[in-house]
C-alpha positions as CSV (number, residue, x, y, z in Angstrom):
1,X,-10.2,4.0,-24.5
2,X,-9.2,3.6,-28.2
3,X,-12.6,2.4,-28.7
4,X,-14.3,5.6,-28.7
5,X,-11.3,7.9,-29.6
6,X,-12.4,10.9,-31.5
7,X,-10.3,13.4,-33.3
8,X,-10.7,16.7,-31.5
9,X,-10.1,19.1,-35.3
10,X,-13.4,18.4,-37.1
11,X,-11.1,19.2,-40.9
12,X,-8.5,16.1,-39.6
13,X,-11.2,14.1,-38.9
14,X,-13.0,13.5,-42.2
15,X,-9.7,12.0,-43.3
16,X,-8.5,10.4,-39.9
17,X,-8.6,11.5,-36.2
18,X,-5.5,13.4,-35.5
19,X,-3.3,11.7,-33.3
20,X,-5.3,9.3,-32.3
21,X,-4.3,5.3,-33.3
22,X,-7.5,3.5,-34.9
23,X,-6.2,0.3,-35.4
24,X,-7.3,-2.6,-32.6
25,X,-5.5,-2.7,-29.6
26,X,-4.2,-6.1,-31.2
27,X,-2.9,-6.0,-34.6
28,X,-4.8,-7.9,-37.0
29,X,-3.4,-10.7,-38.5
30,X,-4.7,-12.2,-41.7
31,X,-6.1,-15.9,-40.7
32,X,-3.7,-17.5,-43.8
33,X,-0.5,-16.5,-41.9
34,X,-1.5,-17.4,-38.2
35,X,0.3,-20.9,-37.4
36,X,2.0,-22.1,-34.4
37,X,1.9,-21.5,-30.2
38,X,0.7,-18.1,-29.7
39,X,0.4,-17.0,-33.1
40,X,-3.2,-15.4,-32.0
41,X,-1.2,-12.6,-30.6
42,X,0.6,-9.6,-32.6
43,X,4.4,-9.4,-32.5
44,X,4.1,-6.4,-30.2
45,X,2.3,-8.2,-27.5
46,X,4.4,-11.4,-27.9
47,X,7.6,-8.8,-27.1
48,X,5.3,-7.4,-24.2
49,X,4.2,-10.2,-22.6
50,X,8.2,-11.7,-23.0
51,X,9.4,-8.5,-21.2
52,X,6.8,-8.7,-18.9
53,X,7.5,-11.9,-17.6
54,X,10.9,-10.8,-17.2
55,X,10.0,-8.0,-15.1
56,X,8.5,-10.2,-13.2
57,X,11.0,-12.4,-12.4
58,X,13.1,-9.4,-11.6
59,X,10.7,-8.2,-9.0
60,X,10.7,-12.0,-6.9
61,X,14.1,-12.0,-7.0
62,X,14.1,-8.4,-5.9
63,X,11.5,-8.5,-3.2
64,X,12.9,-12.5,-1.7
65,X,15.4,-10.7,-0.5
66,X,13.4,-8.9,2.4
67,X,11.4,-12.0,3.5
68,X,12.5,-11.8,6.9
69,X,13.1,-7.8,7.2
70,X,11.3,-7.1,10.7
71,X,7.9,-5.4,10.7
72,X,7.4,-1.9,11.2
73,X,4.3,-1.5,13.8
74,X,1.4,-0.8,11.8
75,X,2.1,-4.2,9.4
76,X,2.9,-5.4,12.2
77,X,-0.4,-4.7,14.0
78,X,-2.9,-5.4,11.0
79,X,-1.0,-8.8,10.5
80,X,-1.3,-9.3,14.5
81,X,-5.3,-8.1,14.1
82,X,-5.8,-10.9,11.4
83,X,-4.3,-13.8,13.2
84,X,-7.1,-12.6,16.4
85,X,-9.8,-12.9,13.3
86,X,-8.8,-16.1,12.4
87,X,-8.4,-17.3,16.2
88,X,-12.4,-16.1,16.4
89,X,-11.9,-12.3,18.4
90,X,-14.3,-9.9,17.4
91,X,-13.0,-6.5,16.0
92,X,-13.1,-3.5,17.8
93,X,-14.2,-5.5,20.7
94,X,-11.1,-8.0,21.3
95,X,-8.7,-5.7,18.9
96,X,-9.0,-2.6,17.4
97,X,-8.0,0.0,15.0
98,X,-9.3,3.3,13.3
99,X,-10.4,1.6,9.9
100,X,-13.1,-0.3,8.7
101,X,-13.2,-4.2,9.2
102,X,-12.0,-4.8,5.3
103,X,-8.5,-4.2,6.9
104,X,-9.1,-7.3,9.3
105,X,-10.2,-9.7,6.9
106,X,-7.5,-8.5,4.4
107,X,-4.4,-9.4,6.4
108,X,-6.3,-12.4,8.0
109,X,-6.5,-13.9,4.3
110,X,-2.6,-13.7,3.8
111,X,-2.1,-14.6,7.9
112,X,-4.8,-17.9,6.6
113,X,-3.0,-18.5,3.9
114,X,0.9,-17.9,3.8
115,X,1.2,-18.4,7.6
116,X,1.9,-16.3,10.9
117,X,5.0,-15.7,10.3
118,X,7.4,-12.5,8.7
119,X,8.1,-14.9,6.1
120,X,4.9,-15.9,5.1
121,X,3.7,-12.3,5.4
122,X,6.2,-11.0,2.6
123,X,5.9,-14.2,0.6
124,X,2.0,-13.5,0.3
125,X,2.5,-9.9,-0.6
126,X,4.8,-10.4,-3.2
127,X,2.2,-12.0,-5.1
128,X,0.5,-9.1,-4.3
129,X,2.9,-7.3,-6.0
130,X,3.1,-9.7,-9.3
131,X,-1.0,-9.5,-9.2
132,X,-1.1,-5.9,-8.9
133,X,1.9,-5.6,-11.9
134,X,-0.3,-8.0,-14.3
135,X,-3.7,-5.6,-13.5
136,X,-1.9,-2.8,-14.5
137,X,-0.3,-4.3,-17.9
138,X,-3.6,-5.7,-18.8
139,X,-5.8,-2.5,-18.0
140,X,-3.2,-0.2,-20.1
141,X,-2.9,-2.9,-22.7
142,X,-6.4,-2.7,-23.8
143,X,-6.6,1.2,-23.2
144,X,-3.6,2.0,-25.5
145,X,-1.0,-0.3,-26.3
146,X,1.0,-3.4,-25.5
147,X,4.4,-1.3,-25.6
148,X,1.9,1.1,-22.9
149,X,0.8,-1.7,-21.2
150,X,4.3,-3.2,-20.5
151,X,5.5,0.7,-19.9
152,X,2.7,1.0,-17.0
153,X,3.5,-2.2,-15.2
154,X,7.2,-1.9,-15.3
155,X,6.7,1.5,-14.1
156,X,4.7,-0.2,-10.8
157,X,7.1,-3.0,-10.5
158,X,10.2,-0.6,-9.8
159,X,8.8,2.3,-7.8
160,X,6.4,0.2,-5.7
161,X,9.9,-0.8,-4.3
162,X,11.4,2.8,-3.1
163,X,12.5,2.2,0.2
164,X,11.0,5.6,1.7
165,X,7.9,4.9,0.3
166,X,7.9,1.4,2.5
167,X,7.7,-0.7,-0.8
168,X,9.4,-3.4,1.1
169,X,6.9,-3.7,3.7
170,X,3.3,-5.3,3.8
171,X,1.8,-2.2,4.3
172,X,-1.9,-2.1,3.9
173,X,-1.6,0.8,0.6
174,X,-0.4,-2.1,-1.4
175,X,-3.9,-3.3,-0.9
176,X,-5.1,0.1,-1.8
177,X,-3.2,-0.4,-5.3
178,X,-4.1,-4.1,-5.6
179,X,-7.9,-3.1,-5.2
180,X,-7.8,0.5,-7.1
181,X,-6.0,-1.5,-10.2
182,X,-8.4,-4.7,-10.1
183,X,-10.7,-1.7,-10.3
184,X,-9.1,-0.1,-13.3
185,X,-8.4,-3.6,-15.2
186,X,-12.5,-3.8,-14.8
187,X,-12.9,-0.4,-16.1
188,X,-10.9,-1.0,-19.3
189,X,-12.8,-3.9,-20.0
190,X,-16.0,-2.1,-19.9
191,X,-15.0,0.9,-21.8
192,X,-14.2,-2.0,-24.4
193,X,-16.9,-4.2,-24.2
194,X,-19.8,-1.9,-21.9
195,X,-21.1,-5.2,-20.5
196,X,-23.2,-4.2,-17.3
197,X,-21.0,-6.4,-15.2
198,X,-17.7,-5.1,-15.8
199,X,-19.2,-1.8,-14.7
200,X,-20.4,-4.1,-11.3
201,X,-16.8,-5.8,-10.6
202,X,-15.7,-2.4,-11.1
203,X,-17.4,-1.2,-8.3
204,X,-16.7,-3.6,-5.6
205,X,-13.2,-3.8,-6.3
206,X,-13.2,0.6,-5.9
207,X,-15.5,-0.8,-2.6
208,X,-12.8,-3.5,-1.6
209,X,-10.5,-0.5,-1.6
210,X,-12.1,1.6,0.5
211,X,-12.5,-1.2,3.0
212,X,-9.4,-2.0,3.4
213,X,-8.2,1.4,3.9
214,X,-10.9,4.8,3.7
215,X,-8.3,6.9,1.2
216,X,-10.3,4.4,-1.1
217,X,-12.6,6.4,-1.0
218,X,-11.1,8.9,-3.3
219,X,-10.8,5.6,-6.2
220,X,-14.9,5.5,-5.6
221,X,-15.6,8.9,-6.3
222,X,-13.2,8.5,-9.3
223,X,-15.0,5.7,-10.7
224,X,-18.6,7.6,-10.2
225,X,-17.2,10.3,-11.9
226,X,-15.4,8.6,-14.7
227,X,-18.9,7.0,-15.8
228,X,-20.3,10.4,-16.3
229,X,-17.8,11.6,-18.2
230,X,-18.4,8.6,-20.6
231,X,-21.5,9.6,-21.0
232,X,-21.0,13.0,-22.0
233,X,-18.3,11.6,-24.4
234,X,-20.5,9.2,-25.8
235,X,-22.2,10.5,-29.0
236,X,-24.7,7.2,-29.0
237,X,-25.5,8.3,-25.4
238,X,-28.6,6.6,-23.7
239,X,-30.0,8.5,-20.3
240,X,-31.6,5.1,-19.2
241,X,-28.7,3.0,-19.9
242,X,-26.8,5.7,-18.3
243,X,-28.8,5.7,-14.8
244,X,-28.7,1.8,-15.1
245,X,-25.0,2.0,-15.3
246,X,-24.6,4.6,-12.5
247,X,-27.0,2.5,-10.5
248,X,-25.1,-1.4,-11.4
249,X,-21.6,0.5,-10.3
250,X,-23.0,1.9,-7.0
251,X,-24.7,-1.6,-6.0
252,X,-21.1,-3.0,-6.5
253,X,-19.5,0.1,-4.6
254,X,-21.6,-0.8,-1.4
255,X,-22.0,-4.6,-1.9
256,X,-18.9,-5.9,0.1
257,X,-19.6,-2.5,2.3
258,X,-23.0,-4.3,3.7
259,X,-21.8,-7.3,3.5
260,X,-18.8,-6.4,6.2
261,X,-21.0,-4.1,8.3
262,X,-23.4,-6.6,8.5
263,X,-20.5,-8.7,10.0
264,X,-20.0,-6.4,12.9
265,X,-23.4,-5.8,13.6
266,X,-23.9,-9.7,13.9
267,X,-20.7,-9.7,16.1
268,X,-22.0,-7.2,18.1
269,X,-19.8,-4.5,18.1
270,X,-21.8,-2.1,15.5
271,X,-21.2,0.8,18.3
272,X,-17.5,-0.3,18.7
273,X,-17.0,0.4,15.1
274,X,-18.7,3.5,15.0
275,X,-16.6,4.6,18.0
276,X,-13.0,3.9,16.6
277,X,-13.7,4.3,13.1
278,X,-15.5,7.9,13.3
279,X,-15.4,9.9,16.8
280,X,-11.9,8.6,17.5
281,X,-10.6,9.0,14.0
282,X,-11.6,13.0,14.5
283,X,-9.3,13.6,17.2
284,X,-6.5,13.8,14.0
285,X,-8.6,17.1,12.3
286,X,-6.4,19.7,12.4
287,X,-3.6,18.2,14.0
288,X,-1.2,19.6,11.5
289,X,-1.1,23.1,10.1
290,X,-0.9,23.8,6.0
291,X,2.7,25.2,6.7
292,X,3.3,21.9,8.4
293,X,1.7,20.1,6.2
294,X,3.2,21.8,3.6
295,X,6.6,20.6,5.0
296,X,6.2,17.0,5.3
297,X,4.8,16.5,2.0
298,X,8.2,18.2,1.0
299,X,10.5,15.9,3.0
300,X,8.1,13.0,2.3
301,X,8.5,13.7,-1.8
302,X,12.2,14.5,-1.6
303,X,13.0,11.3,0.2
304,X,10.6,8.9,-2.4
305,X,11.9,10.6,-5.3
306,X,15.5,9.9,-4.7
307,X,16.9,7.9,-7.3
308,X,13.0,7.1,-9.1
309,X,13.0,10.8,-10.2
310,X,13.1,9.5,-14.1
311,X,9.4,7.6,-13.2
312,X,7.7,10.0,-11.9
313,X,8.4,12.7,-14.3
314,X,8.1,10.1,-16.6
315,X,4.5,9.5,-15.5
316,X,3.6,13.2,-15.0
317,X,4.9,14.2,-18.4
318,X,0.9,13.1,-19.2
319,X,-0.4,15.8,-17.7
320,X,1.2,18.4,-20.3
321,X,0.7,15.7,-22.8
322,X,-2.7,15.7,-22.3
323,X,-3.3,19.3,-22.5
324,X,-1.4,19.7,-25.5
325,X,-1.2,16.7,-27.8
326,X,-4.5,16.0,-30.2
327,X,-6.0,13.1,-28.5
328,X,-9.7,12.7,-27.6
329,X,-11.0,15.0,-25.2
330,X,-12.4,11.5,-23.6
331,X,-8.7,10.3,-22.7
332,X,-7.4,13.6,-21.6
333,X,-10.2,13.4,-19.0
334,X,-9.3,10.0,-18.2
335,X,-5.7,10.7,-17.7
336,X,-5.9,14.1,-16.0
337,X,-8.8,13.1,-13.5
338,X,-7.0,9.2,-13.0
339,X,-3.7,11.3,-11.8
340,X,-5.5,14.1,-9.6
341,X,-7.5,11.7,-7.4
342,X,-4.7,9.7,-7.1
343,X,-2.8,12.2,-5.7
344,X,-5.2,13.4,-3.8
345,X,-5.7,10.5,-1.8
346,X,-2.6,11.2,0.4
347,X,-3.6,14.4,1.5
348,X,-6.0,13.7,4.3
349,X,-4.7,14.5,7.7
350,X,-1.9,16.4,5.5
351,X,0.9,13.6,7.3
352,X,2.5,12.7,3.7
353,X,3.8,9.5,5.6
354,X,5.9,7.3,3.1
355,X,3.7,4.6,3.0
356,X,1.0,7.0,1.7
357,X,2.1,7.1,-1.4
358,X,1.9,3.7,-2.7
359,X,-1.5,4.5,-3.2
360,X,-0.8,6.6,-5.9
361,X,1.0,4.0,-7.9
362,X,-1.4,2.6,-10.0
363,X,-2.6,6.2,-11.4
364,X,1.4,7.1,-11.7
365,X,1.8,3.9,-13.7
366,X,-1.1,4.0,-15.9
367,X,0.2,7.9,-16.2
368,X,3.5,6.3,-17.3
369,X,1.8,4.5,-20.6
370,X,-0.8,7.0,-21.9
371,X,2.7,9.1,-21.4
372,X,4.3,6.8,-24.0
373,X,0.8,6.7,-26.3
374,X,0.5,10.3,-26.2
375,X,4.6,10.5,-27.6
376,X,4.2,7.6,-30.4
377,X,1.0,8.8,-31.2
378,X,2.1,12.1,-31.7
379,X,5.1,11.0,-34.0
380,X,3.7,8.7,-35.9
381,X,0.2,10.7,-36.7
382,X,0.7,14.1,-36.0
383,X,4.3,14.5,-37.7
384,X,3.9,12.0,-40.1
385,X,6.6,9.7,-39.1
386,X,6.4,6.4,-40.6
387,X,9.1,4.6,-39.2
388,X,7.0,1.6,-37.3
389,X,9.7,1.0,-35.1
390,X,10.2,4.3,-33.0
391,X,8.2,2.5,-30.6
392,X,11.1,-0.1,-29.9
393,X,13.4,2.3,-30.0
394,X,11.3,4.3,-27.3
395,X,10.9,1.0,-25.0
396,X,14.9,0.6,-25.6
397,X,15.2,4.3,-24.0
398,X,13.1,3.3,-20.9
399,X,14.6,0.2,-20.4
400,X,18.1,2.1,-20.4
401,X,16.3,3.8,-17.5
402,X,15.1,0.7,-16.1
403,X,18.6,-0.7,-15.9
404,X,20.3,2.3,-14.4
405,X,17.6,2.5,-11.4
406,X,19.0,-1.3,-10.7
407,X,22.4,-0.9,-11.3
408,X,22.6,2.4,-9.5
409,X,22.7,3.8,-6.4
410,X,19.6,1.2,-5.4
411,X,22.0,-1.7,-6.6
412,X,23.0,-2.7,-3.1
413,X,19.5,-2.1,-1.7
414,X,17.8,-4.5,-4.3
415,X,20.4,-7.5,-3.9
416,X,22.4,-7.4,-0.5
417,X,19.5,-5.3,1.4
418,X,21.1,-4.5,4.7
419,X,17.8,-4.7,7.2
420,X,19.0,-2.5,9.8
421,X,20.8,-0.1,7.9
422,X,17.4,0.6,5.7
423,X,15.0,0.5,8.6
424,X,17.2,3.1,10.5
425,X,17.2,5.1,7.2
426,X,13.6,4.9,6.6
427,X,12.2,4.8,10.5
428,X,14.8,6.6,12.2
429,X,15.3,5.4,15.8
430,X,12.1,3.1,16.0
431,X,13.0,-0.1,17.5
432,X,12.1,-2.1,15.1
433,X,15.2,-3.9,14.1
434,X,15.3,-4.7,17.5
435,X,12.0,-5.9,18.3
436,X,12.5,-8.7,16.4
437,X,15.7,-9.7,18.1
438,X,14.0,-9.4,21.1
439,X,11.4,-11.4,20.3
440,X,13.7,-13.9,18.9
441,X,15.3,-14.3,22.5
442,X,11.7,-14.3,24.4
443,X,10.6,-17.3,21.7
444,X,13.9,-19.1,22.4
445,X,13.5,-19.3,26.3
446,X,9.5,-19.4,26.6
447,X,7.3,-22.7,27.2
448,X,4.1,-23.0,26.3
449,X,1.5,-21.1,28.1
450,X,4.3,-18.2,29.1
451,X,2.5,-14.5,28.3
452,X,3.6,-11.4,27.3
453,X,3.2,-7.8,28.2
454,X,4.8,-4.9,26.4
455,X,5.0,-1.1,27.2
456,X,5.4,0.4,24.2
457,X,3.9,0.7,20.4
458,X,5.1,-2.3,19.2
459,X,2.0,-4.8,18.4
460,X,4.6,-6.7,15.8
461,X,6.2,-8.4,19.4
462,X,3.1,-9.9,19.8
463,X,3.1,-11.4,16.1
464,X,6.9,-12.5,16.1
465,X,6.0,-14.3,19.5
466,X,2.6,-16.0,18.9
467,X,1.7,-14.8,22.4
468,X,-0.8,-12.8,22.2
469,X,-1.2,-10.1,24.3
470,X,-3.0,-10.3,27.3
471,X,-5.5,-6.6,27.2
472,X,-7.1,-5.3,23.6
473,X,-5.2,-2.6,23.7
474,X,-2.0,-3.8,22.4
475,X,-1.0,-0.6,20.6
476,X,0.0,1.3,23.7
477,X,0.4,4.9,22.0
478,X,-3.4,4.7,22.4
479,X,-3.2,4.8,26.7
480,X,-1.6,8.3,26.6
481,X,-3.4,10.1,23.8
482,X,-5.2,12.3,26.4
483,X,-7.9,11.6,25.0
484,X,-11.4,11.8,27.7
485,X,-11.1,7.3,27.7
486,X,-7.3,7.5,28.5
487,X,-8.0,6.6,32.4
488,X,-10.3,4.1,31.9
489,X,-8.0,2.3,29.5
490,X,-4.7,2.7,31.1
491,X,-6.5,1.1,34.2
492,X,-8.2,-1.7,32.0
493,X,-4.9,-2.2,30.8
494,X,-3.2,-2.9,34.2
495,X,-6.0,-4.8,35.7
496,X,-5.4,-7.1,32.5
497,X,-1.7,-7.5,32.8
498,X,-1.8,-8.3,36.4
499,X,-4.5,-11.1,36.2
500,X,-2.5,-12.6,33.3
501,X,0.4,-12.5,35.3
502,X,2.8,-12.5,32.1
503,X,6.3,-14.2,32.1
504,X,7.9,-12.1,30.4
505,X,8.0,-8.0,30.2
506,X,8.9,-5.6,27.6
507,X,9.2,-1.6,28.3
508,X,10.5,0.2,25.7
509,X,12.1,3.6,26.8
510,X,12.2,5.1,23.6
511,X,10.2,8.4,23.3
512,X,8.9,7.6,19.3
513,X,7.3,4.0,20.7
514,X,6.0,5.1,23.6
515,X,4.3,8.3,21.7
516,X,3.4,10.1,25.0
517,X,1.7,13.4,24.5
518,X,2.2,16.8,26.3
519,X,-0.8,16.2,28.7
520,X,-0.6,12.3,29.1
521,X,-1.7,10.6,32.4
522,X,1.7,9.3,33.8
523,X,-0.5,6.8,35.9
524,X,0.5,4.2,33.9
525,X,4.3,4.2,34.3
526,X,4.0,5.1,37.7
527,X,2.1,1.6,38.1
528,X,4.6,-0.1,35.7
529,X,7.8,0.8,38.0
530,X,6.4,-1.0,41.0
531,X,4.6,-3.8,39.3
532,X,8.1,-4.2,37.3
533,X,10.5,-3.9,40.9
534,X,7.9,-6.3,42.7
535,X,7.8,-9.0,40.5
536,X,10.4,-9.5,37.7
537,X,13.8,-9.0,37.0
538,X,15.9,-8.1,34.3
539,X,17.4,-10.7,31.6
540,X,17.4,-8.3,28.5
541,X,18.8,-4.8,27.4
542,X,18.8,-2.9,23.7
543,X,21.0,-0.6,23.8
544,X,19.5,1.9,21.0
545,X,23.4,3.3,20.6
546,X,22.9,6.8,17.9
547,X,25.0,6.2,14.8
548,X,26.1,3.1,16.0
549,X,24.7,-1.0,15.8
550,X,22.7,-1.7,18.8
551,X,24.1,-3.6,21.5
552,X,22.1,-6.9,23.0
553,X,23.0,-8.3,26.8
554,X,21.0,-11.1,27.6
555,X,20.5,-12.5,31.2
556,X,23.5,-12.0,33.9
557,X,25.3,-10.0,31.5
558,X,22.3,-7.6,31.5
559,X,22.7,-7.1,34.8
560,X,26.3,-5.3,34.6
561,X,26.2,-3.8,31.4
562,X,25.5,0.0,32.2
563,X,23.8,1.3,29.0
564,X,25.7,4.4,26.6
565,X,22.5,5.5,25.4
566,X,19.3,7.0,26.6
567,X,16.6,5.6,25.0
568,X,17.0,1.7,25.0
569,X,14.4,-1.3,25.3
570,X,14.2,-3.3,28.5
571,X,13.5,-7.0,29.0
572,X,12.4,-8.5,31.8
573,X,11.4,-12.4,33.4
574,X,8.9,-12.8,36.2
575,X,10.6,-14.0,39.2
């Protein structure tokens, strides 16, 4: 970005470009002084890099302490979906979901490689995490700045862990941000170097994203449009170089694309794909109203904001920085268009779910350095200021910021993380917390070959278990959509349960699980009371008590305990 930097006052620029830093992204040092480890690098990357490596050791120790918090159901479902990849079932056929396949193959990697297990799960997405931190200090490194760099990643490192935004979880938006930053790291290397092939990595990772979850999407457009604005930027521009650029980036946009698709279509289930991915996906236009939209996005903000307020201002201080501070026009487009399509990539459907937003994190924490470039720059060009170590003094600042985020209000949340507590506060009554007790009980009484049949939205059972369960449709929300299919699966369903002849049976009666709409066919339930009464009886109750712990009766003293509330979780053993 520095590369091409040009002063935007044409009398400032015959001297030097007004507020704009010339010297390399390095500082030079003269080859008679360099000696010893390291000495390649300029003091204020050696301080960087230091910090850095701090910051990440803050974050493992940080994020080890919710290795065994209990899914929530869509991490729980993409991690079940990847074990079925990696057992050989074909998606959308044997499993299914309303994304394209890249979301398969993602968690199946981290199920392959970390194990099927909650433990293994987090383990693999903290270095997820630590990846995704050392994208984003290298990308704003050679933009701006070291200092910018290590501003930018720290800025990822704490936020990426608000609880309402679901930073503790394995959501699939932190492999939105893993994917949009590779993306970003790939950009800043061609804007440096405009080698062809940055401009192609750059693409398939902006393609990778978009795979893994479609608000990618918003990243390709970005990274389409980003090239053109080069090009209008670039005095030494070349309309056939362009075109070859435009074309390289696109090949590498839709390169893991085919490849993928041409998985499914070998597999078989081409049609299957269109189906979930497309015709079902539209049954969510226009669910919610602007007014209601309009409202969650204000709860959702107000909730991930608490106690990171200083960050995101932090970050969106650029935005007026960019419009008024006399930087090149080419970094005030970068910084302004990086922010709006980040933030634009939690607006479809208009839900604002938590989990949304850590998708806007890597364009919030790039935000956060060209912040800090924009402020130094300004000081130390614009008003003359020749003090070389307001920089310091402005990481000292942020770093008192730093500090007070962990040794606030979070403080307890960070190092003594109390797992029910926080899921209640972020989920509300979902039985999460006590799926995973439950399946703790079903693993500790099953033999081998036992199945498993749950009613209810809670595909992260099957994971906890290893049992898999015995129909596709193991997210059960999608057997009372009303939707035209909704007969025909609630009776695939049954047909499946009965042949499998499961030992043990889970009904959730909790109304947010179940997720039964207005004009739902009941056939199912009626089905489920006198399959339940004929063959199995009860060993297991939840008691989902409001404001309260829950309370757990297993086996005869399930069968006196008279439940307080009304929405509890049932288990039961095949007699």
């Amino acid at each position: 970005m520095k590369k091409n930097n040009q002063a935007n006052n044409s009398s400032a620029a015959k001297q030097k470009p007004a507020g704009v830093q010339q010297e390399p992204v390095v500082a030079a040092v003269p080859a008679d002084n360099k000696s010893g480890f390291l000495s390649f690098l300029s003091f204020e990357e050696k301080i960087s890099l230091a910090l850095l490596l701090g910051v990440i050791l803050l974050v493992v120790l940080i994020r080890s302490n919710f290795l065994m918090i209990p899914f929530e159901r869509d991490e729980g479902a993409y991690s079940y979906y990847g074990k079925l990849l990696l057992q050989g079932k074909i998606p959308y056929k044997d499993f299914y979901e309303q994304k394209f396949p890249g979301i398969f193959y993602f968690y199946a990697f981290f199920v392959g490689v970390f194990g099927d297990t909650v433990r293994g799960m987090h383990t693999g997405f903290i270095w997820l995490n630590v990846a995704t931190i050392l994208l984003i200090y290298f990308t704003v490194r050679n933009l701006f700045t070291p200092i910018a760099g290590l501003i930018s990643a720290t800025t990822f490192a704490i936020v990426s862990i608000t609880p309402f935004l679901s930073g503790f979880t394995v959501q699939a938006e932190h492999g939105v941000a893993f994917f949009s930053s590779l993306g970003l790291l790939f950009y800043s290397l061609y804007n440096k170097s405009q080698k062809w092939y940055h401009c192609f990595f750059m693409g398939i990772s902006f393609g990778c994203a978009f795979m893994v979850k479609t608000n990618g999407i918003f990243f390709v457009l970005w990274g389409g449009l980003i090239l053109v604005a080069d090009f209008f930027f670039d005095k030494r521009r070349s309309v056939k170089e362009f075109f070859s650029r435009i074309g390289i980036y696109s090949a590498g946009v839709f390169l893991f694309i085919i490849i993928l698709f041409a998985i499914i279509l070998a597999k078989g289930s081409w049609q299957e794909m269109i189906y979930w991915t497309y015709d079902k996906s539209k049954s969510y236009v226009g669910q919610v109203t602007i007014d209601q939209g309009i409202q969650f996005f204000n709860n959702s903000k107000n909730a991930i904001l608490m106690n990171y307020e200083f960050f995101w201002i932090h970050g969106l201080l650029a935005i007026v920085l960019c419009l008024i501070k006399p930087i090149s026009y080419k970094t005030k487009f970068f910084g302004l268009s990086l922010i709006f399509f980040s933030f634009i990539m939690i607006t479809p459907g208009m839900f604002f779910y938590g989990h949304y937003w850590i998708q806007t994190l890597p364009g919030l924490s790039v935000a956060g350095g060209l912040t800090y470039y924009c402020i130094v720059t300004g000081l130390e060009k614009g008003f003359k200021l020749q003090f070389k170590g307001i920089k310091y003094i402005y990481l000292a600042i942020f770093a008192f910021f730093v500090y007070s985020n962990l040794n606030g209000a979070n403080k307890s949340y960070y190092f003594e993380p109390d797992y029910e507590a926080i899921l209640r506060a972020v989920y509300g009554d979902n039985p999460f917390p006590e799926t995973m007790e439950i399946a703790d009980f079903i693993t500790a009484n099953a033999k081998p070959g036992d199945g498993l049949a749950a009613i209810g939205s809670e595909p992260e059972i099957y994971f906890y278990t290893k049992i898999n369960c015995p129909s596709r449709h193991c997210f059960f929300a999608s057997l009372v959509e009303h939707l035209p299919k909704e007969k025909e699966w609630q009776a695939e369903f049954i047909s499946d349960v009965e042949k499998a002849k499961p030992r043990f049976f889970v009904f959730y009666n909790v109304g947010i699980s179940l997720l039964v709409r207005p004009n739902s066919d009941h056939y199912i339930f009626d089905w489920m009371s006198k399959y339940i009464d004929g063959n199995y009886r009860l060993i297991g109750v939840a008691d989902m008590i409001p404001g309260q712990r829950t309370v757990y009766k297993w086996k005869n003293d399930a069968l006196t305990y008279k439940p307080v509330s009304k929405e509890n979780v049932y288990v039961f053993e095949r007699r």
